[in-house]
N, C-alpha and C positions, 0 to 999 in steps of 0.2 A: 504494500500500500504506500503512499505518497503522505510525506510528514514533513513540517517545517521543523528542521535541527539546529537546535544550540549545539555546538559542536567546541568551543571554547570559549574563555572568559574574551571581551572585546574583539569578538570575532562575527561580523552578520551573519544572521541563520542561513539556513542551508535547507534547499528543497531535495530531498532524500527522498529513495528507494527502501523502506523497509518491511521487514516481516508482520503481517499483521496480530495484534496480540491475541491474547486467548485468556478468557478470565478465571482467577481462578476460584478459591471457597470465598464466599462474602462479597463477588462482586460481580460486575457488570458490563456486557458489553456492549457499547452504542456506536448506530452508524451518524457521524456525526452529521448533524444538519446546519451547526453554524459554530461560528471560535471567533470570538473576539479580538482584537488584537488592542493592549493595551500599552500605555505608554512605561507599563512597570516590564514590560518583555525589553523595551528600547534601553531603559537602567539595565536589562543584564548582560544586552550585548555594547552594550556602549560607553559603559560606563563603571561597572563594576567587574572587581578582576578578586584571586584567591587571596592577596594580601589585605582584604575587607574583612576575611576569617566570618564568611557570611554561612550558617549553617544550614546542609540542607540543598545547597544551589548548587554544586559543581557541577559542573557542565561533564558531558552530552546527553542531553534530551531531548524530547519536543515539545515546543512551546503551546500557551492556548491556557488559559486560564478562567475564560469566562466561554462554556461552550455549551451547548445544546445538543441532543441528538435524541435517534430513534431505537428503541431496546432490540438488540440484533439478538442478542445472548447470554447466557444466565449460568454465573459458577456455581459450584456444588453448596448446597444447602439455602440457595437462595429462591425463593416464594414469591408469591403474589405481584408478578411483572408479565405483561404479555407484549411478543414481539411486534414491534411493529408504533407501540403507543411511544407519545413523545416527552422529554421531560427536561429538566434544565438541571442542570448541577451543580450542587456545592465545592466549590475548589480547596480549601483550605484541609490539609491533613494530618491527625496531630499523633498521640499516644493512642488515643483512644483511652486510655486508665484513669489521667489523675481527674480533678473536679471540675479543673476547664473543660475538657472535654468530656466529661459524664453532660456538661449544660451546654453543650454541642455550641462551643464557645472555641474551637479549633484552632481561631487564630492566637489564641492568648495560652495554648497549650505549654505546661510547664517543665514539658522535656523538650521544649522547644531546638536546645542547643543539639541534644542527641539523636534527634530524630533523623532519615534519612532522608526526607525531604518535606519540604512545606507545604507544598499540594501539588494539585492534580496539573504541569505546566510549571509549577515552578519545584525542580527537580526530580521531580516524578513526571513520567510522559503525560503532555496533553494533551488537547481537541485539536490543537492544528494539525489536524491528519484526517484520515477516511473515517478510521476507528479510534477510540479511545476506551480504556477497562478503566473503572470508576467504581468506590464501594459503591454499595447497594443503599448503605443507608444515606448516601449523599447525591440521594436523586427526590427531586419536587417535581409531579405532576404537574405538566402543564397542558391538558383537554384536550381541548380543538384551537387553540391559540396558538401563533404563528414562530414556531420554534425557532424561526433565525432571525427575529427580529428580538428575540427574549433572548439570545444568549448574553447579550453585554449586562443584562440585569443580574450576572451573577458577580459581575464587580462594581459596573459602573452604576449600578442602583442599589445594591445591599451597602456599597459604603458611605455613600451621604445616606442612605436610611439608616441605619447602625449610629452616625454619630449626630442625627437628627433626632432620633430617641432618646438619645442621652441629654439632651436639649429641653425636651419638653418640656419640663418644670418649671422653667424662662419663660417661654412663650406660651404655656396655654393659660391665658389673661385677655383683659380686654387692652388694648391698646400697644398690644405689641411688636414689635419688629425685627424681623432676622437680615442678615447681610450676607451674601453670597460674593466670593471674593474668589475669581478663576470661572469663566464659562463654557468649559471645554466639555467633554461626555459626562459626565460625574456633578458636575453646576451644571448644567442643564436637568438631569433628572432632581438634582436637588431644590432646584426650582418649584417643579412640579409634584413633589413631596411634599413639602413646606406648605405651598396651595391647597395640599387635600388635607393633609392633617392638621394643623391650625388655620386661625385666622389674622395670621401675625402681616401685618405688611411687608414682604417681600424685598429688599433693595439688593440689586446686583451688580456687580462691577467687571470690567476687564477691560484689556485695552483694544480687540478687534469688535468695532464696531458692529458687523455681521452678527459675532456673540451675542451682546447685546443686545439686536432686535429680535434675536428668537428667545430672549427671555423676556424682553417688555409685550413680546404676544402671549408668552404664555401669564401674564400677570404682573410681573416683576416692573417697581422702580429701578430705573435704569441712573446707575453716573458712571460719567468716564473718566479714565483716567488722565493725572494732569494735578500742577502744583496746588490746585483748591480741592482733591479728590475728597479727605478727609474733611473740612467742610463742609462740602455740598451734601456726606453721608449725615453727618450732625444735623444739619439742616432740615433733611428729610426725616428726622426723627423727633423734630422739635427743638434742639438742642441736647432731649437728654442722654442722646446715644442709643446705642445696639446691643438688644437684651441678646441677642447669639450671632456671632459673628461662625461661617463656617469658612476655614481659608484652602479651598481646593488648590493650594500651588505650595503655598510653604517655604516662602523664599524670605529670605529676613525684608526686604522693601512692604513683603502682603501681611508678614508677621507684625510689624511696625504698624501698617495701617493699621491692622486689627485692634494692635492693642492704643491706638490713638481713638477708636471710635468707638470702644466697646461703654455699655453705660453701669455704672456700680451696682455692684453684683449681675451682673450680664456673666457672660460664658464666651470665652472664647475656643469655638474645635479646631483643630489642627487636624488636616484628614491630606493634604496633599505632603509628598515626601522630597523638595527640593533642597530640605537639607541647610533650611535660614537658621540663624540667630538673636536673637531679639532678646535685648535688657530692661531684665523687673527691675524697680526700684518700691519702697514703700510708700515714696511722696509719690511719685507718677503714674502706676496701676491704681485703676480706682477701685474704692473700698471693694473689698468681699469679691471682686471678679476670680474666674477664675481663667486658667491658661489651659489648656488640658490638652491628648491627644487620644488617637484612635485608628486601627487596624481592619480592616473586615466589616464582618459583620458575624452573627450565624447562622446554624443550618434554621432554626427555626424562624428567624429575621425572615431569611431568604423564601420562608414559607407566607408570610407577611408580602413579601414583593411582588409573590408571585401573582397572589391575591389580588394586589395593586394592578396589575399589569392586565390580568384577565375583566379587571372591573373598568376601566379604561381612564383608570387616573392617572397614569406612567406610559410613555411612549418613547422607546430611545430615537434616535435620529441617527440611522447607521446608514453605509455604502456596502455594496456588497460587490465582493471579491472572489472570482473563481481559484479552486486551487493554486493552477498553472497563475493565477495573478497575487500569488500570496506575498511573495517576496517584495513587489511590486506595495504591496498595503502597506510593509512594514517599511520602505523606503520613505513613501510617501510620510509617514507619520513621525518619521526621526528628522525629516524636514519641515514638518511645521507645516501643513500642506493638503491638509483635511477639515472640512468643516463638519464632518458627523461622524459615526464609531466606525469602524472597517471592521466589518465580519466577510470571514472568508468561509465559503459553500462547498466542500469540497465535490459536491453530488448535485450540483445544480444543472437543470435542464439544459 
């Protein structure tokens, strides 16, 4: 079968020839119907190497971390799956033992360091291939709903839901306001989360204008970028600030903003991984905020999304990418050079 290969650290992946898997006690085989490609595949070839002492990652795999497919095959002891139905998967793969993962909380697993890979794509082979073997229990039903348009929901919608949840406490009140700060795949669904689940005023920011008007349709106040940005965000709040600020980039410039706009006791999430730095002081954070970060989501989150998605409050904005144009996705997205998620099909008509 045809699989996109990580093949070493800082090396672009590789469209390969290989053997198709075969699953085995506790899992699952799927003909994939969609594989997302995200911008954390472009950190593995591009950017991280084995002196990061990243556990879990060493290269060579196939990538695919957010995929979709159709139940082809079934390992030994595994029930209640019939070939043919379609479902969307949980990525993250931990111990399975200790208490993170008893509360199918995967990403926050506390053998983290020891484990052989982190999921399904990252370290362990994933969806960017024909096939992909997957436990059993990290597959969510998805109906009659359109499986290659639901595969990016297993990243780029469980993780602004995940740390949108964590949020709610802030925001479900009258007169509230959240701040979405990055409008790439992940702000954009978080957008549209935020919209269904409270009723907090929306404010969005980024700097490609394009971004911006597919979130002021979807509801969102829109500011751009520019030396009055954190202003204009104050303004639109009254003066008093941003009961939740979510920062999908993560760069000390958005970290900055964040914590210049956030209002006392507001919440700042950190959900995007660029890797900023940004200085607390006691006089300058305002009272009781807090600064926080956040990983994933989980499998039962992802049971929540799906729900979302099938109800028609969540709709990603993907291109879609035959196999043979796989490589081509992942070009395209290391250059900055995509306005919606690139799922590649590898079975498409």
């Amino acid at each position: 079968m045809r699989a996109v290969r990580l093949t070493d650290w800082k090396t672009f992946p590789e469209l390969q020839e290989i053997e198709r898997p075969k699953p085995g006690p506790g899992e699952v085989l799927l003909k994939v119907a969609g594989a997302g490609a995200c911008h954390s595949d472009v950190s593995l070839f591009a950017e991280f190497d084995a002196s990061m002492g990243l556990p879990g990652l060493q290269p060579p795999y196939t990538l695919g971390h957010e995929n979709s497919g159709w139940v082809e095959e079934v390992g030994e002891g595994v029930t209640g799956f019939t070939k043919g139905d379609a479902y969307l998967v949980y990525g993250p793969t931990g111990c399975g033992r200790c208490a993170a993962c008893a509360r199918g909380e995967e990403t926050y697993c506390e053998n983290a360091a020891t484990n052989p890979a982190q999921g399904v794509g990252l370290g362990r082979d994933g969806g960017m291939a024909d096939y992909v073997v997957v436990p059993a229990g990290h597959l969510i039903p998805l109906g009659d709903a359109d499986p290659v348009a639901a595969a990016p929901l297993a990243d780029a919608a469980l993780t602004p839901y995940h740390a949108i949840k964590k949020a709610l406490p802030v925001l479900n009140r009258g007169g509230a306001t959240a701040l979405v700060v990055g409008l790439g795949g992940l702000g954009q669904i978080a957008v549209q989360i935020l919209r269904a689940l409270t009723g907090a005023t929306v404010i969005a920011t980024d700097m490609k204008q394009s971004a911006m008007d597919a979130a002021a349709a979807r509801g969102a106040v829109t500011v751009p970028g520019g030396d009055d940005q954190a202003a204009r965000i104050r303004e639109a709040t009254g003066g008093r600030g941003v009961d939740a600020v979510f920062d999908f980039v993560g760069a000390a410039p958005t970290l900055k903003l964040a914590m210049s706009v956030v209002a006392v006791g507001g919440r700042v999430q950190v959900v995007g991984i660029a890797g900023g730095v940004v200085e607390w002081s006691f006089f300058t954070a305002p009272y009781e905020s807090v600064l926080t970060s956040s990983y994933w989501g989980s499998v039962s989150e992802l049971h929540e999304v799906v729900a979302m998605y099938r109800a028609g409050q969540i709709e990603p904005d993907i291109q879609r990418f035959p196999m043979d144009q796989a490589l081509d996705a992942y070009r395209l997205l290391h250059e900055g050079k995509l306005s919606a998620r690139a799922v590649v099909v590898p079975h498409a008509a």
